[in-house]
N, C-alpha and C positions, 0 to 999 in steps of 0.2 A: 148649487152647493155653496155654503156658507166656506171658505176658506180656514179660518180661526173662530169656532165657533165659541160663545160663551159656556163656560163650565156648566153654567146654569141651563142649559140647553142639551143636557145628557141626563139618558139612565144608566146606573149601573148595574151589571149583572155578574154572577160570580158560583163558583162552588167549592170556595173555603180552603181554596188553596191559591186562587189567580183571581185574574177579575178583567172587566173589559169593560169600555164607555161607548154607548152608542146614540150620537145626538140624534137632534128630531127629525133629521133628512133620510133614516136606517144607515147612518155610516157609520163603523166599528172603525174609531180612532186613535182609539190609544187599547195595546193589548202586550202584554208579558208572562212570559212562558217559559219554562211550566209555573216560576212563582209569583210573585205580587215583586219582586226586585229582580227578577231575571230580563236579560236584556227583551228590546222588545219587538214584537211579531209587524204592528201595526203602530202608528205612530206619526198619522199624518195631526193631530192635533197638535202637534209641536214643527214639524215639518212635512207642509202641503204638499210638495212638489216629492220629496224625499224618503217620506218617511213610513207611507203604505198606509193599504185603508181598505176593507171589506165595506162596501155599497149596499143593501139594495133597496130599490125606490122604483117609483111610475118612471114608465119613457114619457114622461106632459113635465113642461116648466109652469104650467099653474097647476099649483096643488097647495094646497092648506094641510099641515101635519099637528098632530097632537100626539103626547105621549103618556100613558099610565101603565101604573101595575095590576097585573089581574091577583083580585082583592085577595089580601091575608096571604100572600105571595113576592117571589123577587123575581118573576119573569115579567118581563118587559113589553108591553104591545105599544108598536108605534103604527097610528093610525093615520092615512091619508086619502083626503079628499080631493077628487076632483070632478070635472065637470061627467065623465064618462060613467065614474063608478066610486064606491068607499072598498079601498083596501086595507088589509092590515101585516103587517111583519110582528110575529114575536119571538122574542129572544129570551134564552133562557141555558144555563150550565146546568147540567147532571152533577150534582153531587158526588164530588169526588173522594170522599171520607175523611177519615184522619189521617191515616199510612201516605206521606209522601211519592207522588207518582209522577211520573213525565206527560201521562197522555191524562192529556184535559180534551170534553166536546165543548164546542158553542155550536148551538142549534139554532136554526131561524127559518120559520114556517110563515109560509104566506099564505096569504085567504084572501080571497074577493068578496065583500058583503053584501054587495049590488053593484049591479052594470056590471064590468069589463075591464080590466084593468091589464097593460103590458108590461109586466116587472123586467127591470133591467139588473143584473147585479154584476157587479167587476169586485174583483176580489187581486189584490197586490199588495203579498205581503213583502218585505223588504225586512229580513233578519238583523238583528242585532243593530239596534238603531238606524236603520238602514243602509249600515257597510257592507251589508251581503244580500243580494239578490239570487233570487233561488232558479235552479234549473224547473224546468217545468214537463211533465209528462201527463198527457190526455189520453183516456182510453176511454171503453164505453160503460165501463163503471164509474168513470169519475176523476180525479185531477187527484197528480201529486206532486208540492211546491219544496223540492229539494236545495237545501243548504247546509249538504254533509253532517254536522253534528246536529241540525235540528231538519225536521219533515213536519211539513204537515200534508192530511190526508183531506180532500173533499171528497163526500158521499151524499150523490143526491136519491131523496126521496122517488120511490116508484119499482114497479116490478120487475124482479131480475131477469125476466122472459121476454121484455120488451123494449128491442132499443130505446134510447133517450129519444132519439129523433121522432119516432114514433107516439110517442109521451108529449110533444109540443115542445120540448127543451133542446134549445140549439145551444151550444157550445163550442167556442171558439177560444183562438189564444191571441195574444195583440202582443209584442212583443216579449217582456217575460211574465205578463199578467192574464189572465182568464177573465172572460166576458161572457155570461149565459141570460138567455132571454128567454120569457116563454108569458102564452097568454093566459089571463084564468076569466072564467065567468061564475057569475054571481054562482056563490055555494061550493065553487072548488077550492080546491087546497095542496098545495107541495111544501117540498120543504128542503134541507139540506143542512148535512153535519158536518162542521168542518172539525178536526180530530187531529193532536201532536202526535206524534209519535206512532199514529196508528197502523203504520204498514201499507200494504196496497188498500184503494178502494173500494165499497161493497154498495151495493146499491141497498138504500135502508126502506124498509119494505112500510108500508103505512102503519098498521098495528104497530111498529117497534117503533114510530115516531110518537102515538099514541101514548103508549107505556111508559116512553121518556119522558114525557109531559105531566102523566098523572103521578110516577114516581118523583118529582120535582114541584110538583105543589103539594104532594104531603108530607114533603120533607120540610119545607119553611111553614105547613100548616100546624104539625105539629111542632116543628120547634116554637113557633108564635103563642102556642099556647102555653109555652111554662114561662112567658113574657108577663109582670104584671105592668108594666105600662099602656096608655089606655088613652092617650090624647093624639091630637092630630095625624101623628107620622108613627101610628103603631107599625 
């Protein structure tokens, strides 16, 4: 991991209320919630050591990453190669409307394209510029990172009938931070909603990962169309 990465070395993703940068290692470093100036969640882009950072990447130090948009869209795929296998993380916000709301999702699905691939993700968010570090509570729905006036909820992808453990996702906590690891082979897919405000955790069942996804590429599909710009960075 690049310490201070170049500006230029991020996508951004957002749903019109907030917004989050995720350079090309999948680490979400800079994030503010619930608005685009509200203090902030994540914020290791300005302070590494202090200032929080949502991860996820291969367990391999050789890896080649690339990052795009899935076309005529603002969801994010950052893609990484290694010797084992091609993975991919994408990132993308649900549209949060117009009406002002506390709870915003960032959603990031992962897939294996071929081979094999060990995804690692640490997730340490550190509130309000990182003055406040959150209590933490694991259960077997999924993690909640408490810092009294703000929560945030993780909810991972997979069936409500079947422990995590079961599922190949291990879960663990490292002192006030969460560390979940799990293996995928060519053609699988998980995923995981991390969620303000959102109360306790629910395990979000695959089809409702699905629907998030096609309801957030026809929301920038059809906004793109009443765009008449038409050159490079439509």
């Amino acid at each position: 991991m690049d310490r201070y990465p170049n500006i230029s070395d991020h996508g951004l993703i957002g749903d019109l209320q907030t917004a989050a940068l995720v350079s090309t290692d999948g680490t979400v470093d800079w994030f503010c919630c619930p608005r685009f100036d509200s203090p902030s969640v994540f914020a290791s882009l300005l302070d590494a050591d202090k200032g929080g950072y949502f991860r996820v990447a291969p367990d391999s130090r050789d890896c080649v990453t690339k990052q795009l948009y899935f076309p005529g869209t603002a969801i994010l795929i950052t893609r990484f190669m290694t010797e084992a296998g091609v993975g991919e993380v994408t990132d993308f916000m649900p549209i949060a409307g117009r009406t002002p709301t506390d709870r915003h999702r960032l959603v990031r699905v992962l897939r294996v394209v071929r081979g094999t691939m060990r995804f690692v993700v640490d997730i340490k968010p550190r509130f309000d510029y990182g003055r406040q570090p959150p209590k933490v509570k694991i259960s077997d729905d999924g993690v909640v990172f408490d810092a009294g006036s703000m929560h945030l909820t993780l909810s991972p992808v997979g069936e409500r009938t079947v422990p995590l453990g079961d599922q190949g996702l291990k879960v663990e906590q490292v002192d006030e931070d969460v560390r979940l690891t799990r293996t995928l082979h060519e053609g699988e897919t998980t995923g995981m909603v991390l969620e303000s405000m959102g109360g306790r955790p629910a395990r979000v069942p695959p089809a409702e990962l699905q629907r998030l996804n096609d309801d957030t590429v026809r929301y920038w599909r059809d906004w793109l169309r009443r765009s008449s710009y038409t050159g490079r960075w439509r």
